[in-house]
C-alpha positions as CSV (number, residue, x, y, z in Angstrom):
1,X,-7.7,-13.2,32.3
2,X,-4.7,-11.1,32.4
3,X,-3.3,-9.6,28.8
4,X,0.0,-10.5,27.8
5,X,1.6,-7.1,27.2
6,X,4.5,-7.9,24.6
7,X,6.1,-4.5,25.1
8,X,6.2,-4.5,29.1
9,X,6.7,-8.4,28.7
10,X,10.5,-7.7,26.8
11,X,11.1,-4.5,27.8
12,X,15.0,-5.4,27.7
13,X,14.8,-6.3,24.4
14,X,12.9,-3.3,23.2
15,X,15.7,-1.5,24.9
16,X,19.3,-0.2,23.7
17,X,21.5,2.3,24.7
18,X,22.5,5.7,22.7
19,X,26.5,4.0,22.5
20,X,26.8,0.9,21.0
21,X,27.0,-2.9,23.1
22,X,26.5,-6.5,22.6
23,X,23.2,-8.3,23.3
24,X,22.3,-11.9,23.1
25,X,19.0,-12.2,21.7
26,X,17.4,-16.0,22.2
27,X,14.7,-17.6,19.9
28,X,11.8,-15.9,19.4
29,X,8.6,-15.6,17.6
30,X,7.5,-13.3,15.0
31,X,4.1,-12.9,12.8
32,X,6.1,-11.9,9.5
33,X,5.5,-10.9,5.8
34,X,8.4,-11.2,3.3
35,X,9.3,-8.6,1.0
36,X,11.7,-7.3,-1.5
37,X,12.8,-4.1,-3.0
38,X,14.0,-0.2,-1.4
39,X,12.1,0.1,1.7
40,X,9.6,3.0,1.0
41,X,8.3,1.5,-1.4
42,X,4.3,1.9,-2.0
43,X,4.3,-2.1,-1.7
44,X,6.5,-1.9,1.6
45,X,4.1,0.5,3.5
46,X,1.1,-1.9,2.2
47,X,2.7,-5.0,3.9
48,X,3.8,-2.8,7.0
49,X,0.1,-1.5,7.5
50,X,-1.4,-5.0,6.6
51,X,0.8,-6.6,9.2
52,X,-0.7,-4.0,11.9
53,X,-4.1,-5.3,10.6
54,X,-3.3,-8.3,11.0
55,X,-2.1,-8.4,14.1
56,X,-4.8,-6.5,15.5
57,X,-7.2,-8.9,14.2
58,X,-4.8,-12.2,15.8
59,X,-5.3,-10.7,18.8
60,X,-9.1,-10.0,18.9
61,X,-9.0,-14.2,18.4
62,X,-7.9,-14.4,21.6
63,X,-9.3,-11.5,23.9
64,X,-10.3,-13.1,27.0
65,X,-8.8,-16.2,27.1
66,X,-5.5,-17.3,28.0
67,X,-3.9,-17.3,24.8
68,X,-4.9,-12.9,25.2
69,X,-2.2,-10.7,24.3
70,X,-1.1,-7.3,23.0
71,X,1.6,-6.4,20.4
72,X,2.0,-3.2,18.8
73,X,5.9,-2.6,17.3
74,X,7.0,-3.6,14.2
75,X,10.4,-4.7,13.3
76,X,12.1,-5.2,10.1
77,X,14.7,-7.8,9.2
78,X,17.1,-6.9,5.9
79,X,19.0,-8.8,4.0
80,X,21.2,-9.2,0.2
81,X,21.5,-12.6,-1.1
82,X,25.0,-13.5,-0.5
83,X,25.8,-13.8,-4.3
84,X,25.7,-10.4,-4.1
85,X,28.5,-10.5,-2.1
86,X,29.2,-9.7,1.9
87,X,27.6,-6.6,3.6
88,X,29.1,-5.3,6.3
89,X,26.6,-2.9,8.6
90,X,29.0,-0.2,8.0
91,X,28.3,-0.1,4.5
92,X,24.7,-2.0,4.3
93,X,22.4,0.9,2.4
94,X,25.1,2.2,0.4
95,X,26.9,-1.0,-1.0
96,X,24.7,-2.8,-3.0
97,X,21.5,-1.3,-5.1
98,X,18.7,-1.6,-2.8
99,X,16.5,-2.7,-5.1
100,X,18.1,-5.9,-4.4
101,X,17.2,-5.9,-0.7
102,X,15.0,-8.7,0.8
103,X,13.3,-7.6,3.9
104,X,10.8,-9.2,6.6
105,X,8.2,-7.0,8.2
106,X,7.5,-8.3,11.8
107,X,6.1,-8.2,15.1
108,X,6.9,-10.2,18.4
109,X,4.3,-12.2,19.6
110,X,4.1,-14.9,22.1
111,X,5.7,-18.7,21.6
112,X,2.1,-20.2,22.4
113,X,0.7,-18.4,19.1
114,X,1.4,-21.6,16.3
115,X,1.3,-21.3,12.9
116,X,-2.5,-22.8,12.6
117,X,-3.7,-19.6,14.5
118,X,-2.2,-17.4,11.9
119,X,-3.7,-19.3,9.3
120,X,-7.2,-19.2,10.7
121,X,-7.3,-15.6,10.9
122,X,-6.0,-15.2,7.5
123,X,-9.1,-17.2,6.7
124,X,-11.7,-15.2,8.5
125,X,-9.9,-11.9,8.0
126,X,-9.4,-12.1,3.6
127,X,-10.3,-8.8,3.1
128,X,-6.6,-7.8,4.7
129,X,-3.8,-7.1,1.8
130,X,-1.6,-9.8,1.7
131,X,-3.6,-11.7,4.6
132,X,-3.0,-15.3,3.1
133,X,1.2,-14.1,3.1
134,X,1.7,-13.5,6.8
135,X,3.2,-16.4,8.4
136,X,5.1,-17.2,11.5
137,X,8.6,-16.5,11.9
138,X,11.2,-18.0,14.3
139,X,14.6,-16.6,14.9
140,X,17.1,-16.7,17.2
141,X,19.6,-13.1,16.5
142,X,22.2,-14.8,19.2
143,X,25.5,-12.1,20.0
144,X,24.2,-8.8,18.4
145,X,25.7,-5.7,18.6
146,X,23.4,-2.4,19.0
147,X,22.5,0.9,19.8
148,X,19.6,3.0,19.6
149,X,19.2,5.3,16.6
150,X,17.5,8.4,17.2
151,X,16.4,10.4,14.3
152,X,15.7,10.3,10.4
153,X,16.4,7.5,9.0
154,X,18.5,9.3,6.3
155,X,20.9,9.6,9.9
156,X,21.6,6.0,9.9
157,X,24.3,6.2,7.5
158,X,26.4,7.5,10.2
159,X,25.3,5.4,12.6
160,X,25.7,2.3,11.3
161,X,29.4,2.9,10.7
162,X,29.4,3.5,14.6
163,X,28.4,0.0,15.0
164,X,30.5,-1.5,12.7
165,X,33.4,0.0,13.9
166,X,32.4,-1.3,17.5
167,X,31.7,-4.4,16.1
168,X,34.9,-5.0,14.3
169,X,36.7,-3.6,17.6
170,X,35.5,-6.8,19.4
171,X,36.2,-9.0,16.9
172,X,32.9,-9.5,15.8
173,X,31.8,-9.7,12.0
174,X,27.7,-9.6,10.5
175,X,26.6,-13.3,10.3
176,X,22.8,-12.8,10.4
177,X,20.5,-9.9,8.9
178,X,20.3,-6.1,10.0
179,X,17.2,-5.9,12.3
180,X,15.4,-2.6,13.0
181,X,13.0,-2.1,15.8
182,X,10.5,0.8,15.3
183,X,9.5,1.9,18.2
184,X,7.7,5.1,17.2
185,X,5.0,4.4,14.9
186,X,5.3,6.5,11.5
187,X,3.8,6.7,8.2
188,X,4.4,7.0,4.7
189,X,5.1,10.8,4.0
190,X,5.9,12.1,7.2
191,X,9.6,13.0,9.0
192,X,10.3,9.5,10.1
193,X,12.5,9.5,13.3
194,X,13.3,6.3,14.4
């Protein structure tokens, strides 16, 4: 049985230019933790490396059959509760105290993965951190507008003016949360370029 490779599978969405554009991003899956607090937190790179665990043991449940498939990115989904008032990307990690920041730790995995899978290898997999928190996650982004950062992440905060001011040029205003795709693989301590 053929592996489903998530990365070659959505190349285009794993994909964004160095100048910002719009995208329209449909429903899709995620196996998710939730979270809260500054990212780089101890507690946040616990929940990022369980969710690797995780998913490495979610697909192991399913080598060599058709449900087989391969995921290795991890996302993260931010968000302020609106009574803290609206946050523009522009502004988004300089606004508001990010200790007041909700975030999702994810990865993309296939529609035909359901929520009982997840929980059956939560079950035979307790020794993970936070195993019995993961959960399945579906959301559909819709009109996005993006562009690939390349860098620290301390070089975000002139990037994501970029895309606001792009954004507000085509008349288009945040009405979901700020996604981030992480496709190089990093670790607590080191010069995280993203």
């Amino acid at each position: 049985m053929d592996t489903l490779d998530i990365p070659n599978q959505y190349g285009g969405y794993y994909s964004a230019s160095t100048e910002p554009e719009i995208v329209e991003i449909g429903k899709l899956n995620y196996l998710s933790i939730i979270g809260s607090g500054s990212p780089g937190t101890n507690i946040f790179y616990e929940k990022k490396k369980a969710i690797k665990d995780f998913a490495n043991h979610l697909q192991r449940q399913f080598e060599g059959t058709e449900k087989a498939f391969k995921s290795d990115i991890v996302e993260i989904f931010y968000w302020f509760d609106e009574k803290e008032g609206f946050v523009d990307i522009g502004d988004f990690y300089t606004t508001i105290d990010l200790d007041l920041l909700h975030y999702r730790i994810a990865m993309l995995i296939p529609g035909f993965i359901v929520a009982e899978d997840i929980k059956i290898t939560a079950e035979r997999n307790r020794e993970i951190s936070f195993a019995n928190q993961l959960e399945l996650f579906s959301y559909t982004a819709g009109k996005c507008v993006q562009l690939m950062h390349l860098g620290p992440f301390s070089g975000e905060l002139k990037t994501l003016p970029t895309l606001q001011k792009f954004a507000t040029e085509n008349g288009l205003r945040k009405s979901g949360m700020h996604q981030e795709i992480h496709i190089v693989h990093f670790k607590k301590g080191k010069v995280r370029q993203i």
